[in-house]
N, C-alpha and C positions, 0 to 999 in steps of 0.2 A: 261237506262239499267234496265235489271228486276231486283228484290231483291226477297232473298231467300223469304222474308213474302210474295209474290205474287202466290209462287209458281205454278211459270209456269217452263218447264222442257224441254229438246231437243231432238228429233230423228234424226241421222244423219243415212242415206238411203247408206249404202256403201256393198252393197250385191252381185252387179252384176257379169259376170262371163267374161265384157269388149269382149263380143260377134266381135262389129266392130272395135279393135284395136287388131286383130289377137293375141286373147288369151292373151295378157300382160296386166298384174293387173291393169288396168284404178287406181285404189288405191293408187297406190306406183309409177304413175309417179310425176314429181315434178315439183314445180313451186316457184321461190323465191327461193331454198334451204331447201324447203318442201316438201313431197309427200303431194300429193291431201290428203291422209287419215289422216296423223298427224296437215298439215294444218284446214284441217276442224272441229277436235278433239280440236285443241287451239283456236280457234275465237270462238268454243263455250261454253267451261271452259271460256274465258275471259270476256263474257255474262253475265257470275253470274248466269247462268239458277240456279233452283235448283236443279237442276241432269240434267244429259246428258246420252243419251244410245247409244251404236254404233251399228248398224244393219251388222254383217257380217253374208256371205253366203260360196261363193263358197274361198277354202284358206283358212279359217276363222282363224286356228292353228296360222300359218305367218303371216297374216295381224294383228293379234293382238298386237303381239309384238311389233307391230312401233307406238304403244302406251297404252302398258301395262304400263309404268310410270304415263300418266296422272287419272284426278279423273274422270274417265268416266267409265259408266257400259257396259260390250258386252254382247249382244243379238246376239246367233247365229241362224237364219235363215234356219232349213234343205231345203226347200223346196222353194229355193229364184226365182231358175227357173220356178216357176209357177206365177211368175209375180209379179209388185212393192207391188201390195195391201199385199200379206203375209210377207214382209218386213213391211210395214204400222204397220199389226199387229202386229209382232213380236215383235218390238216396244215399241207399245203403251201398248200391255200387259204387258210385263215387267215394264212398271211407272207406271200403276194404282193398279198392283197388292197389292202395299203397300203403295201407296202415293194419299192423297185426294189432287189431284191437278188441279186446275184452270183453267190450257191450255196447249195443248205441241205446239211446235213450230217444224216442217217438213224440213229437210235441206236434200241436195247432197253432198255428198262430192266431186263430178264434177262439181263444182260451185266454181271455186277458186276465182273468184273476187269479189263472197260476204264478207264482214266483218264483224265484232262485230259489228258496227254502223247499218249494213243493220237489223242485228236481233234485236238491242235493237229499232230500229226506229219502229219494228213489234209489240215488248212490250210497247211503248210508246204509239202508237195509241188505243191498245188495253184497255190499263191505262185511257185514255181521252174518248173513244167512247162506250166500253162496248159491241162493235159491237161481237161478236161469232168465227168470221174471218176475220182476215187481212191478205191479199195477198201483195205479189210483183207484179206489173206491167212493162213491160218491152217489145217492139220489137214487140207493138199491140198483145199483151197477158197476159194468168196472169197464177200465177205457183207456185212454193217453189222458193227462203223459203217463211213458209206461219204461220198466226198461226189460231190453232182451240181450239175455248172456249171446257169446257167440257161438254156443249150440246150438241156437236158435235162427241164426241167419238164414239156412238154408231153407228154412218154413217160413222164412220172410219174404226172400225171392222165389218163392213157391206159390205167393198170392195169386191169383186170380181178379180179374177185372174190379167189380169195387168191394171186394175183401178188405175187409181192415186187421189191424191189429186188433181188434177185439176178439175175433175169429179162431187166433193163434192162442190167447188169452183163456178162452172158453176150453179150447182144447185140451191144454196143460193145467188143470187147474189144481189139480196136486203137485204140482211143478214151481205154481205162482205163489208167491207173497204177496199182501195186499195193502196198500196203505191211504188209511184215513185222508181225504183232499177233497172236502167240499167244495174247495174255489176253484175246482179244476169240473162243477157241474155246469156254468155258463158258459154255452158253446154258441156263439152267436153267428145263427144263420139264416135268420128274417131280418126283417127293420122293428119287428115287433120284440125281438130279442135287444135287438140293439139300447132300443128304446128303455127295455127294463132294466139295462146295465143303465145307464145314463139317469135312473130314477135310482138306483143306489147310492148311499149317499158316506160315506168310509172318515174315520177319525183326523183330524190335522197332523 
C-alpha cells in the first residue's frame, strides 16, 4: 500500500455524461450495494493515497453528494464533453497545485472490479522499480488504473481532446512496467456490460 511519505495521490475519472446507457448516471449505478461512484471513492481512501480527487462533470451538484462524507477532493470538470484528456487535467491540476507529489495514480470509476490491492500492487511495483509508469494489463491491452511518475505530468496536461492515458502508456513503453489485473478488464459502458457484471457471481 502507498504511504502518506510517498506521496503519490488518486484521480478517479467520473465525469462522463453515460452517453451509451441512455442518459442514466453510469455513476450512481451499483454493484455490491455500492454505486460505481462511492465504490470507487472507498477503495481509493482505503489505498492510503495521499489525497484522492474525484473528477465530476456532467450532474456534478448530485453526484457529489453520494460522497460528500468521504476524504476526497471534487474537481468539477466544465467541459468534460470535450473528452477524457480535460478530465486528466482537471485532475491532475487540482493535486499539483499545492502538493509536491511523486505520482498520481489514474482510475474509472466504471472499473468496479478493481480493488485496493490492484492500486497498491501499482504503488508497489512503482516502490521496487522506479520505473515512471506502471500499467494494468489485462484482455491483451494495457490501460487504467495506471500510475504516472511526476516526469510524466507534463504529457498528461499535454493531452488533447479525448486522449487518454493509454496514449501516454503506448508512447513510453520502455518506460512502463506492466502489471497483471484482469479485474481492471470490466469497463462498464453499456447496459449490456452492466448486465454482465450483475451475472457474475463472486465467493461469500
Amino acid at each position: 500500500m502507498p504511504t502518506k511519505r510517498q506521496k503519490i495521490s488518486s484521480i478517479i475519472l467520473a465525469a462522463g455524461g453515460s452517453s451509451r446507457l441512455n442518459g442514466e448516471p453510469k455513476q450512481l449505478l451499483e454493484f455490491q450495494g455500492k454505486t460505481f461512484l462511492r465504490r470507487s471513492a472507498e477503495i481509493a481512501v482505503a489505498a492510503n493515497f495521499h489525497s484522492t480527487v474525484v473528477v465530476l462533470g456532467t450532474n456534478s451538484e448530485n453526484l457529489g453528494k453520494e460522497i460528500e462524507d468521504l476524504p476526497v477532493r471534487i474537481a468539477v470538470n466544465e467541459n468534460w464533453a470535450s473528452g477524457m484528456s480535460s478530465s486528466i487535467k482537471t485532475g491532475l491540476a487540482e493535486l499539483i497545485k499545492d502538493e509536491n507529489l511523486e505520482a498520481v495514480v489514474i482510475m474509472l470509476c466504471d472499473q468496479p472490479l478493481v480493488t485496493t490491492k490492484t492500486l497498491g500492487n501499482l504503488c508497489e511495483v512503482f516502490a521496487k522499480t522506479g520505473k515512471p509508469i506502471v500499467a494494468c494489463e489485462y484482455e491483451n491491452t494495457v490501460g487504467v488504473p495506471a500510475l504516472f511518475s511526476s516526469d510524466i505530468f507534463e504529457e498528461l496536461m499535454n493531452l488533447h481532446e479525448f486522449e487518454g492515458a493509454k496514449k501516454i502508456i503506448e508512447k513510453y513503453e520502455g518506460k512502463t512496467v506492466l502489471v497483471a489485473a484482469p479485474e481492471a478488464a470490466l469497463d462498464v459502458d453499456t447496459l449490456g456490460d452492466y448486465e454482465k457484471l450483475k451475472r457474475l457471481t463472486f465467493p461469500a
